[in-house]
Structures are given as structure tokens and as C-alpha cells.
C-alpha positions in Angstrom: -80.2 96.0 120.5 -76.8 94.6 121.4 -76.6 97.8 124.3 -79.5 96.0 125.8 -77.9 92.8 125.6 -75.4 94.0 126.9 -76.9 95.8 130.3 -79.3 92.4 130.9 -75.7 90.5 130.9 -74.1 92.9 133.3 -77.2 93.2 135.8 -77.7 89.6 135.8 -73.5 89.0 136.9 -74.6 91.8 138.8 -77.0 89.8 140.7 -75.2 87.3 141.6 -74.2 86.6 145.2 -70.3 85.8 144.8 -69.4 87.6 147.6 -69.8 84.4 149.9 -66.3 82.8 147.8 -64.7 85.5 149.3 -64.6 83.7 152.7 -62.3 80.9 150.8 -59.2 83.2 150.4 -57.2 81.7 152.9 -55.7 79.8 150.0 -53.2 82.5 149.5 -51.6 82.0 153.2 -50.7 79.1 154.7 -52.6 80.2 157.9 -56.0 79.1 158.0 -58.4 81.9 159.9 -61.2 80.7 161.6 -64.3 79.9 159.6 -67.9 80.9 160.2 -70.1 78.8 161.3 -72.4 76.5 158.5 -75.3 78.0 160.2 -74.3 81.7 160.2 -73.6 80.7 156.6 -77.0 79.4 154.5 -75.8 77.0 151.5 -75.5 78.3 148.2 -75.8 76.9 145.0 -75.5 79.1 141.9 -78.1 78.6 138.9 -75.7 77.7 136.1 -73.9 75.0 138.8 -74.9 70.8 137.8 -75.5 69.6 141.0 -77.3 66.3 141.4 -80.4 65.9 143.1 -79.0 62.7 145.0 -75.8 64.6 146.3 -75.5 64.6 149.7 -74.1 68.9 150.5 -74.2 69.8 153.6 -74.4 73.0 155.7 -72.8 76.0 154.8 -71.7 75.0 151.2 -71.2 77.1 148.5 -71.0 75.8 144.8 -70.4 78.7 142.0 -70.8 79.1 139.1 -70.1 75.8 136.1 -69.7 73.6 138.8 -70.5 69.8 138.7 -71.9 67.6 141.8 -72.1 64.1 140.8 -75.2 62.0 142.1 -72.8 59.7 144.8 -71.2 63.4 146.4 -71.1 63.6 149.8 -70.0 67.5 150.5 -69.6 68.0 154.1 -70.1 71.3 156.0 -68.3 74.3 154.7 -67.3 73.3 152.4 -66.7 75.8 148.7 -66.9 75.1 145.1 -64.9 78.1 143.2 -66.4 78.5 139.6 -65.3 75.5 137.3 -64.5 72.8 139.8 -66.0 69.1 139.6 -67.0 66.5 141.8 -67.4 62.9 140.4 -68.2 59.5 141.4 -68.4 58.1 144.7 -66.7 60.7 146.4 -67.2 62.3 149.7 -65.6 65.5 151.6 -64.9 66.4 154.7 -65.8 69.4 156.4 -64.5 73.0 154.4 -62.8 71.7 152.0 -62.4 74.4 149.0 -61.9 73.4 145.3 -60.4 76.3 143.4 -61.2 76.9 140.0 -60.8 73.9 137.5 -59.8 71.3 139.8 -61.4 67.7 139.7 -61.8 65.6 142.4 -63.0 62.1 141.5 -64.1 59.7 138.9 -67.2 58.1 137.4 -65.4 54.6 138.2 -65.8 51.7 140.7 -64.5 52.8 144.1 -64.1 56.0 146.1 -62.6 59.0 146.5 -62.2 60.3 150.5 -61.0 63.4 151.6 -60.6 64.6 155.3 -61.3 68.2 156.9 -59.9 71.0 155.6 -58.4 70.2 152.7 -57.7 72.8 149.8 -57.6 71.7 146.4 -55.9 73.7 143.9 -56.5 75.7 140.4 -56.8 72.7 137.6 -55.8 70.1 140.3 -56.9 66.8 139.6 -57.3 64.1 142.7 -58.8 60.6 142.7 -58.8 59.8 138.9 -58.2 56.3 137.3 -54.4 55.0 137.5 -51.7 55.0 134.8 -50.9 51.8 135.5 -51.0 49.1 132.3 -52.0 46.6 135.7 -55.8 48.4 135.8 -58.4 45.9 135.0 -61.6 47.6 133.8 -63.9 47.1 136.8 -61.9 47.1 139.0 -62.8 48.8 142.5 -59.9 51.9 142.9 -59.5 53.9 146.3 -57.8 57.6 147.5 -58.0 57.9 151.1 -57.1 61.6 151.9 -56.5 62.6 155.3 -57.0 66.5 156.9 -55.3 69.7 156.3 -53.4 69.3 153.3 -52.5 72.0 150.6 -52.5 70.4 146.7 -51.5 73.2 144.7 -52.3 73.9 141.0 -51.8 71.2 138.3 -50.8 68.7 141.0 -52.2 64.9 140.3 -52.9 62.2 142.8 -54.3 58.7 140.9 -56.4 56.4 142.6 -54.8 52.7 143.5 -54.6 50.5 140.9 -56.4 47.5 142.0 -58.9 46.5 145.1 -56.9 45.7 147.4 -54.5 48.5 147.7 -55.3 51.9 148.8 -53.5 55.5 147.5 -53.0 56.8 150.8 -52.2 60.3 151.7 -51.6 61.7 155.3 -52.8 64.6 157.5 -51.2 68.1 157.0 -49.0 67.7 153.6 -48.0 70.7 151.3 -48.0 69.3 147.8 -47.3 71.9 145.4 -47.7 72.8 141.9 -47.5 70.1 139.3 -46.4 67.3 141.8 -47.6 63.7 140.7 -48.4 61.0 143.3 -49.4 57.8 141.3 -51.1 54.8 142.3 -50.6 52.7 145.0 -48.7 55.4 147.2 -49.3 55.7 150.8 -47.9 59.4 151.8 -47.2 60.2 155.8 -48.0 62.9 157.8 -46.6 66.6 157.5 -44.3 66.0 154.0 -43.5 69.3 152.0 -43.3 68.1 148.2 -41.6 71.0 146.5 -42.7 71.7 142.5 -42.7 69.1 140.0 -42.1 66.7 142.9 -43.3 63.4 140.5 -43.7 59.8 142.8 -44.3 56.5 140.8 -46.1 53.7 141.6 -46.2 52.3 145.4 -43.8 54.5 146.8 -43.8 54.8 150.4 -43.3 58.5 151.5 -43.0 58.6 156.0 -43.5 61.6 158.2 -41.3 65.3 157.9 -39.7 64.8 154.5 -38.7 67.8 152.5 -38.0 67.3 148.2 -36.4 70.0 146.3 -38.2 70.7 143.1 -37.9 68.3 140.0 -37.0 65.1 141.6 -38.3 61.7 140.2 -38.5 58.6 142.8 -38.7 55.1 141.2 -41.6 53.0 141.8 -41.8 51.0 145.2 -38.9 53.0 146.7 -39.3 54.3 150.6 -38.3 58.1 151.5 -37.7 57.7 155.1 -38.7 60.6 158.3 -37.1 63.9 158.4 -35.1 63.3 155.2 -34.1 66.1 152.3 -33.8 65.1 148.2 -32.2 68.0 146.6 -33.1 69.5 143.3 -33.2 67.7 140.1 -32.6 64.5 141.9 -33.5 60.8 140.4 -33.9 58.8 143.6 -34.1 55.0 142.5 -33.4 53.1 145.6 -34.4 54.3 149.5 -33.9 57.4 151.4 -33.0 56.4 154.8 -34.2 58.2 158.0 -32.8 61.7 158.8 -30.4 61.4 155.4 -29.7 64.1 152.7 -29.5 62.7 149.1 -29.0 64.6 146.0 -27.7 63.9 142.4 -28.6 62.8 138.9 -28.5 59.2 140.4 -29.4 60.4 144.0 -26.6 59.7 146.6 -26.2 60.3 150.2 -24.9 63.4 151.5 -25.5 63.0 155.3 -27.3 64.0 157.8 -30.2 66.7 156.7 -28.8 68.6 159.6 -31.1 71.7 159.5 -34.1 69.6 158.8 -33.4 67.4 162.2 -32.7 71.5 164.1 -35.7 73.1 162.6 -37.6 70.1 164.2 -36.3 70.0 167.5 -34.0 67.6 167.5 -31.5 68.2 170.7 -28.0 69.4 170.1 -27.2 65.9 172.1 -29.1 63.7 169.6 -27.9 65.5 166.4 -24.1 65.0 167.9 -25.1 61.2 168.4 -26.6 60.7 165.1 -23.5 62.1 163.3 -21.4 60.2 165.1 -23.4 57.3 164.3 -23.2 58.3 160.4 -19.7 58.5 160.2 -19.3 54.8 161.9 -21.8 53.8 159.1 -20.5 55.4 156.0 -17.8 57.1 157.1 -15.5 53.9 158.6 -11.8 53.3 158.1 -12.5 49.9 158.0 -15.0 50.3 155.6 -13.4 48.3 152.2 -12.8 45.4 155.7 -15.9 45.4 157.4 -18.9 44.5 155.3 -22.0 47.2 155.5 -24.4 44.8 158.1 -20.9 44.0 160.1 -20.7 48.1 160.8 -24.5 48.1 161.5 -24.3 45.7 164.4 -21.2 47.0 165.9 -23.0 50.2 166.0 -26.0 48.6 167.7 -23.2 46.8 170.2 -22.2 49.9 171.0 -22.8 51.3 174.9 -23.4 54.7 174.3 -24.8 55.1 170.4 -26.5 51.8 170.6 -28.8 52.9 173.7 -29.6 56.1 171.8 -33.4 56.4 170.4 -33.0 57.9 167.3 -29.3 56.1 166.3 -31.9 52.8 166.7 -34.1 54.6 164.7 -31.7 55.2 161.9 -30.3 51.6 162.1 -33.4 50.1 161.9 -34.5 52.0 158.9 -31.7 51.2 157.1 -31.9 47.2 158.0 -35.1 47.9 156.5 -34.3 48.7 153.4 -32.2 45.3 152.9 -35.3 43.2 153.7 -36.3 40.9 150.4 -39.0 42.9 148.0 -37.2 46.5 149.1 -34.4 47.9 146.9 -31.5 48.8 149.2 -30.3 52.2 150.0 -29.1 55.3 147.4 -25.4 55.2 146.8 -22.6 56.1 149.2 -19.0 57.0 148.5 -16.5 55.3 150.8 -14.2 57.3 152.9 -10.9 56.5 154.0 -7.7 58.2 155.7 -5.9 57.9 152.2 
């Protein structure tokens, strides 16, 4: 009796067409082959999956097995359910999108949850979920706006906003890796590699080609500016200027992120500007004289630096961070000839 059990089990896994989830390993590269076509493709939906009947899926999806589709999903074309994964609330993908095996995306909540094209969504992920924020009214509408082409690797955690008017915002083309936190309120740029255990509080303000070590913790409402680098094990509590390197229990600048500005093509002309720039800023024999904004404006007097795109850049972004409701800039050691 239980070898006949036993043989109806494995002929019905057997029988089971899992061979299309196969097309979804692209998750282990970050090179992303070219997909099929929805229409060479037929949707699939396997038995044991929950899906809705007022789901919107589209062409070319494929939903395996323990799956859940809530009734206000919107799956566009393309795009694959692994076995496990859940969709909630009013929630809508883009075209192939792939949810790996446990992840969540979504919550039964007022709002929505929107993600771009070609988004992957790791093991045990969970995207779009109600805010820890004591600030959360019940009721409340809450909103994730996702954009294309980002990686969220396993674990990770991304928390709707925490009231109507704000937005969680998160960029195109971001590699947020395994157990990284983005809370509510956030608004993430374009093309950001957040290294492990990466964790953002509330309102943080994240720009364009930033790189974090792994562990580092940024305070709420803090801005990480472009093409910056926060070491390992950091605890960034006030802003990361443009182009900077900070690192340290109490995160501090130190300098330029050199190899970030190279690897992004940064001329050998504008790197030599910006350092020079840097040392008239924090670097300044005059420095315990001449008060911080006194250096910046010499600097922007200047007839070479002060014409140069990205010193203007850097200035800017660091008159920025003195405006009222920002929290000033991480710590700097003063230099002198002594």
C-alpha cells in the first residue's frame, strides 16, 4: 500500500511541467540573456498555485507550484513565479520580472506596490510591506514605486512609505544584496550597489553610482551623495557628500573615492581638479582661520577650479547639506603643516 502511494506521488511530480522555470536562471549571472518571446511561451499556472480569478497575468507567465496571486495583481508579460512566492494587494509588475522562492512582494493594505521591467526578486525577499514606523496610521494609503532592472537578493526588505503623501522610491538598475533593509520613506537613485546587510532608515535619500561596503547603518533622513564609497562596518549619521569616501564606527571622510570616480570614467583632468579642490576644502592651512563656507566660496571664486563642472558639483552638494532640515556633513579631521 504505501509502494503505491508512493509511485502515484512520484508520477504525478513527474508530470509536472517545471521545465519552463528553467528559463529564469539568469539569476545566478548578472547578465541577463535574451528572453523568449510571451507568445513562443503559453502561460502556465500550476494546480496547487492560489491565483485569483480577478488577477490580471499576462502573456508568457509562469506561476509554480504554492504560489499566491492576490485578486488586485497585475503580472505583466514574462513574467515567473518560482515555487513559494506571493503576490499581495494592489500590486502590479512589469514585464519578466522573476520572484524566487519565498519572496513576497506586496501587502493586503491601502496603496500599491509598483515594479518596473525586469526586475528579479530574491529567495525569502520581502518588497512593499507595511512600514516600521510608530508614525503609520491604520488606513492609511502606503506606496513602493520600483523602477527596471534591479537585482534584490535574498532576505533583503524594502517597506512601503509611511504615510500618503510620500512615496518609497527605488531607481532603475540597483544591486541590493542579501539582507539589505531600505525602510520607509526612502527614495533610492539609479545604478547604487548596496553591499550585504547594507540597512537604510527612514527617509534617506540615496543619489546615483554609490557603492556601501557591507554592514553599514545610515541614520534616518541622511543623503549619500553620487559616486560615493561607505566602507565596512560604517555608522553614517550625517551626509555623504558627492564623489567622498567615508568610513568608521562614526563614519568620517577619507577623500576622494578615487577608484570609484576611474572605474566611471572620470578624466585623469577632472580627478586632478577634484583633488585639488578637496584639499582646498578640508585640507587648508588656513583651516582653524577660515571658517568652512569662507573656503567654499573662495573655491567657487576661483578661475580655474571654480569653472570646473564637477568641483561645482561637489560644492554645491556640500552647500546642500547645510540647508535647514539637512544634517550637515560626516566628520573631517583638520590638517595643518604642524
Amino acid at each position: 500500500m504505501a509502494m503505491n502511494s508512493l509511485l502515484k506521488i512520484r508520477r504525478a511530480i513527474g508530470s509536472f511541467p517545471l521545465q519552463r522555470f528553467s528559463t529564469a536562471l539568469t539569476y545566478a549571472s548578472n547578465e541577463r540573456t535574451p528572453e523568449a518571446s510571451p507568445l513562443e511561451n503559453p502561460t502556465f499556472i500550476h494546480s496547487s498555485a492560489v491565483v485569483h480569478p480577478n488577477a490580471f497575468i499576462g502573456q508568457g507567465v509562469s506561476i509554480g507550484p504554492f504560489c499566491t496571486v492576490g485578486s488586485s495583481a497585475k503580472l505583466g508579460n514574462g513574467c515567473q513565479l518560482y515555487p513559494g512566492s506571493h503576490i499581495f494587494g494592489n500590486t502590479e509588475l512589469g514585464e519578466r520580472c522573476v520572484l524566487m522562492t519565498g519572496a513576497v512582494v506586496g501587502d493586503e493594505l491601502p496603496g500599491h506596490t509598483v515594479l518596473g521591467h525586469n526586475n528579479i526578486i530574491g529567495h525569502h525577499a520581502v518588497v512593499g510591506v507595511k512600514c516600521q514606523d510608530m508614525k503609520y496610521k491604520p488606513g492609511d494609503e502606503c506606496f513602493l514605486h520600483i523602477g527596471d532592472n534591479n537585482e534584490i537578493r535574498e532576505h533583503a526588505s524594502i517597506h512601503q512609505s509611511s504615510k500618503s503623501s510620500d512615496r518609497t522610491i527605488i531607481g532603475n538598475n540597483n544591486l541590493i544584496m542579501g539582507s539589505c533593509h531600505i525602510a520607509h520613506d526612502c527614495n533610492i537613485g539609479n545604478n547604487n550597489i548596496f553591499a550585504n546587510d547594507t540597512l537604510l532608515a527612514g527617509h534617506v535619500i540615496v543619489e546615483d553610482y554609490t557603492h556601501t561596503a557591507g554592514a553599514i547603518v545610515v541614520h534616518q533622513f541622511c543623503h549619500i551623495g553620487s559616486f560615493s564609497f561607505i566602507g565596512g562596518g560604517s555608522v553614517v549619521s550625517q551626509d555623504v557628500p558627492k564623489y567622498a569616501m567615508v568610513a568608521g564606527e562614526r563614519a568620517e571622510l577619507r577623500g576622494l573615492n578615487l577608484e570609484g570616480l576611474r572605474r566611471h570614467g572620470f578624466t585623469a583632468t577632472e580627478i586632478r581638479s577634484l583633488r585639488m579642490a578637496y584639499r582646498k576644502i578640508f585640507m587648508s592651512i588656513n583651516a582653524n582661520s577660515v571658517g568652512f563656507k569662507e573656503r567654499l566660496a573662495e573655491l567657487e571664486q576661483d578661475k580655474e577650479l571654480g569653472k570646473i563642472p564637477v568641483v561645482c558639483s561637489m560644492v554645491q552638494s556640500l552647500r546642500d547639506s547645510f540647508a535647514e532640515n539637512r544634517r550637515g556633513i560626516c566628520k573631517f579631521r583638520h590638517w595643518n603643516d604642524s
